[in-house]
Structure formats: structure tokens, C-alpha cells
C-alpha positions in Angstrom: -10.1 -31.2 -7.6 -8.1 -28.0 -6.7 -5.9 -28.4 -3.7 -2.5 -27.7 -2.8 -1.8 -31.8 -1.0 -3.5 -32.9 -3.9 -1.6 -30.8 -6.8 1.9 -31.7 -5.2 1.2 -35.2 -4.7 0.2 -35.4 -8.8 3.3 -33.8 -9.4 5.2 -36.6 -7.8 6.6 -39.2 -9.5 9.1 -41.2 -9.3 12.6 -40.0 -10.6 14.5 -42.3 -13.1 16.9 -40.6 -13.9 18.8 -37.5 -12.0 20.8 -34.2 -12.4 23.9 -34.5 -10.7 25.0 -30.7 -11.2 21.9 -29.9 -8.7 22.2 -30.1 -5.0 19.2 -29.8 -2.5 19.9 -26.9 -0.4 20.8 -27.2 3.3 17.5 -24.9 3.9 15.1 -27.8 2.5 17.2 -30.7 3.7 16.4 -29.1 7.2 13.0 -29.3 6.7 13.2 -32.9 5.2 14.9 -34.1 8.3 12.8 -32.0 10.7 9.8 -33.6 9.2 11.0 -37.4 9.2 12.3 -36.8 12.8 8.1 -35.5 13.2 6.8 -38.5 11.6 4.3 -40.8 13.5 5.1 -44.1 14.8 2.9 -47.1 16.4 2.8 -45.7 20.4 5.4 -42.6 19.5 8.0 -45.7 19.2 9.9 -44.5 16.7 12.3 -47.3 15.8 14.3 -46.0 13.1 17.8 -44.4 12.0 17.7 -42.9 9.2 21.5 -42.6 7.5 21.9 -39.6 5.0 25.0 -40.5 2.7 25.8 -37.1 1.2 29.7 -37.4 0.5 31.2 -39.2 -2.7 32.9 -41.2 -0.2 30.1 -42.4 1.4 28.1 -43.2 -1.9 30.8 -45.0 -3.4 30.4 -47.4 0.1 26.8 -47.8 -1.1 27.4 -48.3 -4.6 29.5 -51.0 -3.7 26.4 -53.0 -2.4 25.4 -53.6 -5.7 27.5 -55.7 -6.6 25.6 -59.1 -6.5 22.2 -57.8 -7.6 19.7 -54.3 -8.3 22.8 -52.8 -10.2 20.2 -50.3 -12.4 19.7 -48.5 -9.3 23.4 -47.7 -9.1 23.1 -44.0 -11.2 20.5 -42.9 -8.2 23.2 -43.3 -5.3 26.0 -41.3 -7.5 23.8 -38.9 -9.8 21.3 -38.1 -6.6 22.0 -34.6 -4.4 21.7 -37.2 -1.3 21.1 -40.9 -1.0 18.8 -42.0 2.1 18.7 -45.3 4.4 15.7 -45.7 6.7 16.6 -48.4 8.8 14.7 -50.0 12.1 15.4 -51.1 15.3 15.4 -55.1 14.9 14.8 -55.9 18.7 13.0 -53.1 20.1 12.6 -53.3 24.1 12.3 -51.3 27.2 15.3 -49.9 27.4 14.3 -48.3 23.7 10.8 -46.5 25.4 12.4 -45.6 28.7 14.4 -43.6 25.9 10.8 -41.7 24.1 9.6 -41.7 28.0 12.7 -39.5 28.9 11.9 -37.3 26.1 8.4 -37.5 27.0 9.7 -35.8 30.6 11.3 -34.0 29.1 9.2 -32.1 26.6 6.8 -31.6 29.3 4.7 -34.1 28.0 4.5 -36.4 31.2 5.3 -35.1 34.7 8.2 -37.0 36.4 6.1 -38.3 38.9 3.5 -39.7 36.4 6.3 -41.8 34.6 4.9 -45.1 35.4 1.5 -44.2 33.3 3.4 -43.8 30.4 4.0 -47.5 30.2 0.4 -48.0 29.9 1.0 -49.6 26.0 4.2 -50.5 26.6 2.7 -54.3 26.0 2.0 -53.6 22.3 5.4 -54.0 22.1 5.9 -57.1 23.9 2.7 -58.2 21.5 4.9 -57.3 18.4 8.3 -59.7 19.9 8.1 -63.0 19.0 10.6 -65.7 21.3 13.5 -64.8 19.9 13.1 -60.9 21.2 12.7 -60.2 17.3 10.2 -57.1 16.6 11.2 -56.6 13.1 7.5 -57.4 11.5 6.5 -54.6 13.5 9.6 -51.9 13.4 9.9 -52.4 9.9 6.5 -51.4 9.3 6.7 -48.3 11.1 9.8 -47.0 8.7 7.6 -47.1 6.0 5.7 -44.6 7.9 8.5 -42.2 7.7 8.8 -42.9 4.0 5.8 -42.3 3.5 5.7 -39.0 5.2 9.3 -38.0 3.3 7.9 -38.8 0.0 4.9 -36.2 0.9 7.3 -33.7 2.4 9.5 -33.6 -1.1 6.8 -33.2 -3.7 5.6 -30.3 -1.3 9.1 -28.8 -1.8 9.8 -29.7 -5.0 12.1 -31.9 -4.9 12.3 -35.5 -6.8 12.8 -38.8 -5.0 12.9 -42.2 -5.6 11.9 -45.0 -2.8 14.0 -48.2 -3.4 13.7 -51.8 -2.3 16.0 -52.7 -5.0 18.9 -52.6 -2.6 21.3 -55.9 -1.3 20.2 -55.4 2.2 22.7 -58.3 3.7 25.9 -55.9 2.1 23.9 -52.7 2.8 23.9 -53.5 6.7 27.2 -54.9 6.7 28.9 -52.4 4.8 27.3 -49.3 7.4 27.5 -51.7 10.2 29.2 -49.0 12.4 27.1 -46.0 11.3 23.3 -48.4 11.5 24.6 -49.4 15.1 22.4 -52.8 15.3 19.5 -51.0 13.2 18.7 -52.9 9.9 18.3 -51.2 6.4 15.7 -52.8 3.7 14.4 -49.7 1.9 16.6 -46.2 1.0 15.1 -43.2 -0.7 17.3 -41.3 -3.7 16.6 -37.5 -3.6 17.4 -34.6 -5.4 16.3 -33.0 -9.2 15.2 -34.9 -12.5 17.6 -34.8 -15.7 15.4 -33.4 -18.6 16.2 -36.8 -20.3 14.1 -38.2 -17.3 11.5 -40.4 -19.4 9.0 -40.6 -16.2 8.9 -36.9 -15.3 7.2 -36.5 -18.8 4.6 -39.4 -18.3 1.0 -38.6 -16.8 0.5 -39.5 -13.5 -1.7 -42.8 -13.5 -3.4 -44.5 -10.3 -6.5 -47.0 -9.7 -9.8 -45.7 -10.1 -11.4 -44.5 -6.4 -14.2 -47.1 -6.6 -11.0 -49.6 -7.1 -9.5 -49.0 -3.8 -12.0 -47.0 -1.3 -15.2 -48.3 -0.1 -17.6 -46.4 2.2 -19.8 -47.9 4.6 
């Protein structure tokens, strides 16, 4: 198959090991944020922070984190041009969509005096809170959406990455309390350019078979 979505996302893979002497320009990390801030959320909620950690000071905070477990994924904080946490809104409410409502106002999306209609699905949220106010199932899922849609944004630009769950999420959030601001942090993307001694950038892509994951009816 020749297509542009589909050649980038073959050359994808993810990086192992990193060049630290290359930085993603400012140009490209532009777009990168642009298109996570774009990405598509469950009714436009958009519950999530993401926290770019760009200075040595910063990843040496997040290297810290590693010191109880996941320690091979130490080199991608320090050797990566920029180290990425996508955190969620634990507890989303009303107060958090009278917030995307405003916007909505404000983009010219909704009139003012249609505000009320835009509530119309506010109740999927109060579906996704269980009794303690707790919407994380839900929020959680949605910042895998932005992943998701950063991965697909790099391998357009060219640009390595590496999604990791291997993290110490109870020392990640408490070590960027101030900066996550009551948002929680389970998953953090690495980005930047592969080290020619990268053993995966060398390996053919390999995925299921299409009649293994698609069916048609």
C-alpha cells in the first residue's frame, strides 16, 4: 500500500536508545503541542495536563522517580531532546466543563444565550464518577487519546518517541505535585532522535496479520 499516514506510521518504532547531541527544534515542538492541545476527547472534555520537562534540572527531578523500580528507562529522560508527562484530571466535575463551555463562547462555537444547551451530555460525566467523585477510569482513558495522536504526529515529522508506563507513578506525582496541580501522571512519552547504535530502529516493523484484529460485517 502507498500512502503518506501509512509510510510514516511503518517508519515508527519505538526508540531504545537516543542521541543526546540532537534537540527537536522549537518549530516542530510547536506543532507537537498544537496538535496534542487539538486532540479529541470523550464530549470535548479534555482532562489532561500535559508537563514537558525540557531543562536538566527538571529531568534530573524525573530521574529521581526511578529509584524504587523501571530504572532501564532512566537513559530516555536524560539522553531524550524532551521528556513528556500526560497526566488526567482525577475528579473531573462541572466546574471543569463550565471551563470547555467558556471556551466554547468563546470560539463562537455556542452563543451566550444558548449556554444551557451545551450541558446537554454533561451526564456522561456524572455516568463516568463513581461515589467517591472519582472519574479516573474515564479521564485516564482519554489521555491515551492524546498519546495516541502525539505518537502519529512525530512519525509524521520525523521525530522518534518512546510511550512509557514503565514509570513510579506514586514518586512521579509527588515529585511534580506543584506543576500536575491535582492532575495524576501514569504514562510519559520520551522524544527526540535515535542513536545509530539504536538496535530497534534497525529491526522491521512487525504487527498482527489484518484478518487477526479487523473483522467486517
Amino acid at each position: 500500500m502507498s500512502n503518506s499516514i501509512i509510510d510514516d506510521l511503518l517508519w515508527r518504532k519505538a526508540c531504545k536508545k537516543y542521541d543526546p547531541t540532537r534537540k527537536v527544534s522549537e518549530e516542530d515542538l510547536a506543532v507537537l503541542f498544537e496538535a496534542m492541545r487539538l486532540s479529541a476527547s470523550s464530549i470535548n472534555s479534555q482532562p489532561w495536563k500535559f508537563i514537558v520537562l525540557d531543562s536538566p534540572e527538571a529531568k534530573e527531578r524525573m530521574n529521581k522517580t526511578f529509584s524504587r523500580m523501571h530504572e532501564y528507562n532512566k537513559p530516555h529522560v536524560l539522553e531524550s531532546s524532551q521528556f513528556i508527562l500526560f497526566a488526567y484530571n482525577p475528579q473531573y466535575n462541572r466546574e471543569n466543563y463550565d471551563k470547555v463551555v467558556d471556551q466554547y463562547i468563546e470560539d463562537g462555537r455556542v452563543k451566550a444565550e444558548k449556554r444551557d444547551d451545551a450541558y446537554r451530555v454533561y451526564p456522561f460525566v456524572e455516568f463516568n464518577t463513581d461515589e467517591t467523585g472519582s472519574t479516573v477510569p474515564w479521564t485516564r482513558a482519554q489521555t491515551y487519546i492524546a498519546l495516541g495522536n502525539a505518537l502519529h504526529t512525530l512519525a509524521r515529522l520525523k521525530i522518534d518517541s518512546t510511550p512509557i508506563e514503565g514509570i513510579d507513578s506514586e514518586l512521579v506525582n509527588e515529585e511534580f505535585k506543584k506543576e500536575l496541580d491535582g492532575y495524576r501522571c501514569d504514562v510519559a512519552l520520551a522524544i527526540g532522535y535515535h542513536h545509530e547504535d539504536d538496535y530497534n530502529s534497525m529491526l522491521p516493523k512487525s504487527r498482527l496479520k489484518m484478518e487477526d484484529v479487523l473483522v467486517r460485517i
